[in-house]
C-alpha positions in Angstrom: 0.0 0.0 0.0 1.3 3.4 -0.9 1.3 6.5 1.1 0.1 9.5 -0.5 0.9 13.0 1.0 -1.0 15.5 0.4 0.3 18.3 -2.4 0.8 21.2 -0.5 2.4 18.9 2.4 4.7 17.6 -0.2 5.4 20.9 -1.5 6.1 22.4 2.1 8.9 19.7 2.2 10.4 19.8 -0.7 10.5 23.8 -0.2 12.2 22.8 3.5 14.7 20.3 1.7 16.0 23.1 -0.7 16.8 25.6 1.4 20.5 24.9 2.4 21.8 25.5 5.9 25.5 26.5 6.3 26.6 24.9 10.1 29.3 27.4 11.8 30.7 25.9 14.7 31.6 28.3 17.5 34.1 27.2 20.4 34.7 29.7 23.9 35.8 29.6 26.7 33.0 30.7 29.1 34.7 28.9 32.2 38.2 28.7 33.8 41.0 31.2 33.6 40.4 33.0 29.9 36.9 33.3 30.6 36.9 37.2 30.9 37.7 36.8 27.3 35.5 34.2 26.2 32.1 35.1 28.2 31.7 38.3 25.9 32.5 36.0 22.9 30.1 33.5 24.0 27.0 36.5 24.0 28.6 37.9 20.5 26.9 34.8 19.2 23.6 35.5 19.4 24.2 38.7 17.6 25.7 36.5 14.5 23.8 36.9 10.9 21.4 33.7 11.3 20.5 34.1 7.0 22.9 35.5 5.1 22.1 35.6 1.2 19.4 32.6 0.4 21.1 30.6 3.3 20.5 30.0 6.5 23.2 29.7 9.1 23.0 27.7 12.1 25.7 27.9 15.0 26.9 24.8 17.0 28.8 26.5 20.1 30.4 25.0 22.6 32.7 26.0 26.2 36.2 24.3 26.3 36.3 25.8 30.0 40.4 27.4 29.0 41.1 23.5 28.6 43.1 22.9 25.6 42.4 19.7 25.0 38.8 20.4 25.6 38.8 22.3 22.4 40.5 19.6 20.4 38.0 17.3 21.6 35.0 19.8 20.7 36.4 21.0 17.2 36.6 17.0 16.6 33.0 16.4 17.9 31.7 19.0 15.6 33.4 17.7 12.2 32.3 14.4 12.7 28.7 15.0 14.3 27.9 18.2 12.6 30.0 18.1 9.8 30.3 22.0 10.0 31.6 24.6 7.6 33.5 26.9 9.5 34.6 27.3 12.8 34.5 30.6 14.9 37.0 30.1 17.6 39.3 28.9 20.0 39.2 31.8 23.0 43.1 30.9 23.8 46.0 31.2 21.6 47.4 27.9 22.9 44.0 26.3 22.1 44.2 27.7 18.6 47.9 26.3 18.0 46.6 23.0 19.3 43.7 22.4 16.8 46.2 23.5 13.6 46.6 20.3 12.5 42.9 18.9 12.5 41.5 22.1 11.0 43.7 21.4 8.1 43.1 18.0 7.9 39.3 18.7 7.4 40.1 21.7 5.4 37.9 23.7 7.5 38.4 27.7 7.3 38.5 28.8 11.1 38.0 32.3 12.1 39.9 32.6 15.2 39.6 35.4 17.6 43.1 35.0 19.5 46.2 37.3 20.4 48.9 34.9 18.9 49.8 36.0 15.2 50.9 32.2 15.6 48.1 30.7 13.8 48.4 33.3 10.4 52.4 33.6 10.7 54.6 32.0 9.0 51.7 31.3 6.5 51.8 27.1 5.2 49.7 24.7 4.2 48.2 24.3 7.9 47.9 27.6 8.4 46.4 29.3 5.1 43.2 27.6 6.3 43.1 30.2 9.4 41.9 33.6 9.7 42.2 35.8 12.4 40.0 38.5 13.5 42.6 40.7 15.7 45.1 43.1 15.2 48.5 40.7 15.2 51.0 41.7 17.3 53.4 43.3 14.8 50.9 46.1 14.2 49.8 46.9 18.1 54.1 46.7 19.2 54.6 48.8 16.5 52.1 51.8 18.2 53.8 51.0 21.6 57.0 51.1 20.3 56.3 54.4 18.2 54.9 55.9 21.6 58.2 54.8 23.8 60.6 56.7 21.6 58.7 60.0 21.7 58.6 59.9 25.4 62.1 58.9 26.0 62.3 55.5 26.4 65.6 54.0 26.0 65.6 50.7 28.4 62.4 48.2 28.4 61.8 45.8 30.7 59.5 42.3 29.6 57.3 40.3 31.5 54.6 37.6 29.6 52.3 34.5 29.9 54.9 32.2 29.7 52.7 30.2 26.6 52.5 31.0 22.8 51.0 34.7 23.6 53.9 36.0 26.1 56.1 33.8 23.7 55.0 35.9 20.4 55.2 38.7 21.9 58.8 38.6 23.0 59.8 37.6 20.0 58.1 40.8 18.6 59.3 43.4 21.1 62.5 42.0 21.0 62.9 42.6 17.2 61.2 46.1 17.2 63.5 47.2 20.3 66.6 46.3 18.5 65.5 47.9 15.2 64.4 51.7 17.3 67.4 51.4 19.4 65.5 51.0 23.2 67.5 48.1 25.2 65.8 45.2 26.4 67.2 45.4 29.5 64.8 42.2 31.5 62.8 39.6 30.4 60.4 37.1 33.0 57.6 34.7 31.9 54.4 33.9 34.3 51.6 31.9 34.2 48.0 32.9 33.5 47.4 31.4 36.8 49.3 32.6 39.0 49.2 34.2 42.4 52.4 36.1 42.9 55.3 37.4 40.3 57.0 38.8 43.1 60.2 37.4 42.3 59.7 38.4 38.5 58.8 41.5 39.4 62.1 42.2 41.7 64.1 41.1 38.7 62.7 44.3 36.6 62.7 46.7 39.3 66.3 45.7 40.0 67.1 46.3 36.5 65.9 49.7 36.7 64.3 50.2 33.0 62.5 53.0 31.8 59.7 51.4 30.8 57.9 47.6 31.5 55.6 46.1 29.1 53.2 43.3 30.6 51.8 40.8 27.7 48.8 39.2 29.7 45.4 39.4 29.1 42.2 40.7 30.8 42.9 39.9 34.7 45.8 38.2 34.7 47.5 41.2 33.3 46.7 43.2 36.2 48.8 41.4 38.8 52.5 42.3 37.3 51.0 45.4 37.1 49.9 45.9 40.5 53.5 44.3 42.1 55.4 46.9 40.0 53.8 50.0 41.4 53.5 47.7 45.6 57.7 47.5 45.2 57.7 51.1 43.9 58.3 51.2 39.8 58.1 54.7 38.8 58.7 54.3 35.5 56.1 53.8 32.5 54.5 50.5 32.4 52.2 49.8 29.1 50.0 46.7 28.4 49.4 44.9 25.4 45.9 44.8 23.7 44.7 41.6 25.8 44.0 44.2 28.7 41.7 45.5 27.2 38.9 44.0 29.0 36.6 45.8 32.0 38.0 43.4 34.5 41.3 44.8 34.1 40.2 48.1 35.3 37.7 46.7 37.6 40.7 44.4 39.4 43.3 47.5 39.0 42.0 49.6 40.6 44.4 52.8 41.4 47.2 50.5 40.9 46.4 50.6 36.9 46.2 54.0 36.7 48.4 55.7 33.8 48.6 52.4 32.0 48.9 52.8 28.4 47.8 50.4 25.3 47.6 50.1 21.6 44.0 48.5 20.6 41.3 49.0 18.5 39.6 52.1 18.5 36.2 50.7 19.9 37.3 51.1 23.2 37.6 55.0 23.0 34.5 54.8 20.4 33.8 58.7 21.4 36.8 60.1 20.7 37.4 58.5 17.4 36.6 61.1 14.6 32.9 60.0 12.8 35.2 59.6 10.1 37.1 56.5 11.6 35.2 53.9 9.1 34.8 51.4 11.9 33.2 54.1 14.1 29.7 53.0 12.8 29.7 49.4 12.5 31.6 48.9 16.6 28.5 51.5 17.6 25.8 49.1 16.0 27.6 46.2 17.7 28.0 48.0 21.0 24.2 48.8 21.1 23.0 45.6 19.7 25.0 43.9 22.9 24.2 46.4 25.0 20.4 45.6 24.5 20.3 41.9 24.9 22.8 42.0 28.2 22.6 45.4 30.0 26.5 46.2 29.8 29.0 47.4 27.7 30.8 44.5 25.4 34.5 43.6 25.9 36.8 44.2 22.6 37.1 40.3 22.2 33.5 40.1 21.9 33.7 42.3 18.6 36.1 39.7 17.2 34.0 37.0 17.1 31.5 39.4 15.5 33.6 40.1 12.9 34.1 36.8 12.2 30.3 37.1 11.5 30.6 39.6 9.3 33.3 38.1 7.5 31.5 34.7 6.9 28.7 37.5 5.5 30.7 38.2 3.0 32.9 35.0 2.1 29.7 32.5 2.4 27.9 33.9 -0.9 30.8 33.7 -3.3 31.7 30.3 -2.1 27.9 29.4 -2.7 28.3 30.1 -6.0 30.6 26.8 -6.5 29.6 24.8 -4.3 26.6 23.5 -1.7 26.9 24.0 2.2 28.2 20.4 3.8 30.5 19.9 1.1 34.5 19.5 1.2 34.5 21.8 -1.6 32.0 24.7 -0.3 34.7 24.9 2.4 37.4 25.3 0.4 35.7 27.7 -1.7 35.1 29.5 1.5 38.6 29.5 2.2 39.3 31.1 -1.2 36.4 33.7 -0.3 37.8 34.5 2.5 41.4 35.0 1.2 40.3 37.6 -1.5 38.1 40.0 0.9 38.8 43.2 0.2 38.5 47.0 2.2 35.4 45.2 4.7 35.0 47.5 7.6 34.7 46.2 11.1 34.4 46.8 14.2 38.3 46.7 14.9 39.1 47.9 11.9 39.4 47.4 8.1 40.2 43.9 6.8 42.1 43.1 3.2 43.0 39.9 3.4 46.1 38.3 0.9 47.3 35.1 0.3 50.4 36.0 3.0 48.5 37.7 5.3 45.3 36.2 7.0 45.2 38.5 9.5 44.7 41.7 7.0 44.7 45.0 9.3 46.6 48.1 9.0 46.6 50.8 10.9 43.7 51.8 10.7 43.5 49.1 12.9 44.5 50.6 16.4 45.2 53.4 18.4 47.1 54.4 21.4 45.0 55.0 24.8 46.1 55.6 28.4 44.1 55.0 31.0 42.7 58.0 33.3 40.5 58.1 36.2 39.1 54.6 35.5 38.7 55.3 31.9 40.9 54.6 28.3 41.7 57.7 26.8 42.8 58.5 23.1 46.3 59.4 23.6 48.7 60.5 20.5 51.2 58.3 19.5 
């Protein structure tokens, strides 16, 4: 015996069947010790285009808790159970150097909102898959570096996550100190979980530098901070753009007072001339998360929602070759991707090449210092 189905039923399914979903998986880290970075990327999500040309997008997200091999695990449970066609994520860098070699594997783009220029630099077969949606470190050092030799600095002293963030940035400061002539006079490595740098700290004081540059993020970056001015540092002490997070102030305090940082220009939206071309798009973003939450977004929210508004622009070209699902609708995205071109964001303007995956200039940041509890535009 057959089963008939009515016409209009049939019609309503075959209608549903047609329209093709693209699956974006989206891993954070809303728990553990990178949370103040991930729980801001974890909201951004909601605010992520759901249809974007004729497609609809669905998002698979996930917490890793800051666990590295929690990520690994997740990115592996959403190839082979979801069979996704991007990925929006990790929170850490160290997460993101982790899940290179399985992203490539799958040949799966992944947009990934983390500090390390790690995952873009030096490009290869691994890492042309990868995209990342903040400023690397080369164009933020080169702000802080810019700012040190007008004020006088001539010897720096270094103090970082002792992981592939503090590690990336040593390297960096270390090649742009030789080139402009400051001294690197100290260099200590801490933990994202640690209690004390005491001893680190005495180290740099001892070694009497002009200026200190902490590479932490959020939190975390507060506490060499806060020992430095405890055992009496006078001198300058500047932050990379992973403090730039409401807990940092919040934790400071007094203590993180006169700090100054190269990072995007959303976090000094008011000051930025209307003719910053991210101005707009970082205000949309801001008052889109400020209704759903109540509060203020953190920077590293904004990166995942670039992301979105990259895959907004890379997911209808790569339609054109190919359906959602398939191995080659993700590489096709890749190739999207790759050849975007002057897209405004909220951290700044992204031109993507085949060498650089990162694709900001300097339009990309500004320097800020912080004042009476607030970041304030501050000439370079």
């Amino acid at each position: 015996m057959k089963l008939r189905l009515p016409s209009a039923l049939l019609l309503s399914l075959l209608s549903f069947a047609a329209v093709a979903q693209v699956k974006v998986g989206v891993v954070y880290s809303a728990t553990g010790p990178t949370a103040v970075v991930g729980i801001p990327q974890k909201n951004t999500v909601a605010l992520l285009p759901r249809k974007i040309g004729n497609l609809s997008v669905d998002y698979i997200h996930y917490d890793d808790a800051s666990d590295a091999t929690q990520t690994v695990q997740l990115v592996k449970k959403l190839l082979a159970e979801q069979n996704i066609d991007a990925l929006i994520g990790p929170t850490g860098s160290p997460s993101a150097m982790g899940i290179l070699p399985f992203v490539a594997e799958a040949g799966l783009p992944m947009l990934a909102p983390v500090g390390t220029p790690a995952v873009v630099l030096p490009m290869d077969d691994r890492k042309r898959w990868v995209y990342k949606t903040t400023q690397n470190d080369s164009l933020i050092a080169d702000a802080l570096i810019a700012h040190m030799k007008k004020s006088g600095v001539k010897t720096l002293g270094f103090i970082g996550y002792n992981d592939p963030y503090g590690e990336s940035w040593l390297k960096e400061i270390t090649a742009q100190t030789r080139q402009a002539g400051i001294q690197l006079v100290a260099s200590e490595r801490y933990l994202r979980t640690d209690q004390s740098v005491t001893g680190q700290s005495l180290k740099l004081v001892a070694a009497r530098p002009d200026a200190v540059l902490v590479a932490g993020t959020g939190g975390p970056a507060v506490l060499p901070h806060a020992t430095l001015i405890d055992q009496g540092y006078k001198g300058r002490i500047y932050q990379t753009h992973g403090a730039a997070t409401p807990d940092f102030i919040r934790l400071g305090g007094k203590k993180v007072e006169g700090a100054l940082m190269a990072a995007g220009a959303m976090i000094v939206l008011d000051e930025v001339a209307n003719s910053n071309p991210s101005k707009k798009v970082a205000q949309d973003y801001i008052a889109a998360y400020e209704k759903l939450y109540g509060n203020k977004p953190a920077t590293f929210g904004a990166n995942v929602y670039d992301a979105g508004l990259l895959l907004q622009k890379a997911i209808p070209e790569a339609a054109k070759k190919a359906k959602p699902g398939t191995p080659e609708f993700r590489s096709a995205l890749r190739d999207a991707l790759e050849n975007i071109k002057e897209l405004v964001g909220t951290q700044g303007v992204y031109t993507m090449t085949p060498e650089d995956h990162s694709g900001f200039d300097r339009r990309g940041r500004v320097m800020m210092q912080l004042k009476d509890g607030v970041w304030k535009l501050e000439a370079e």
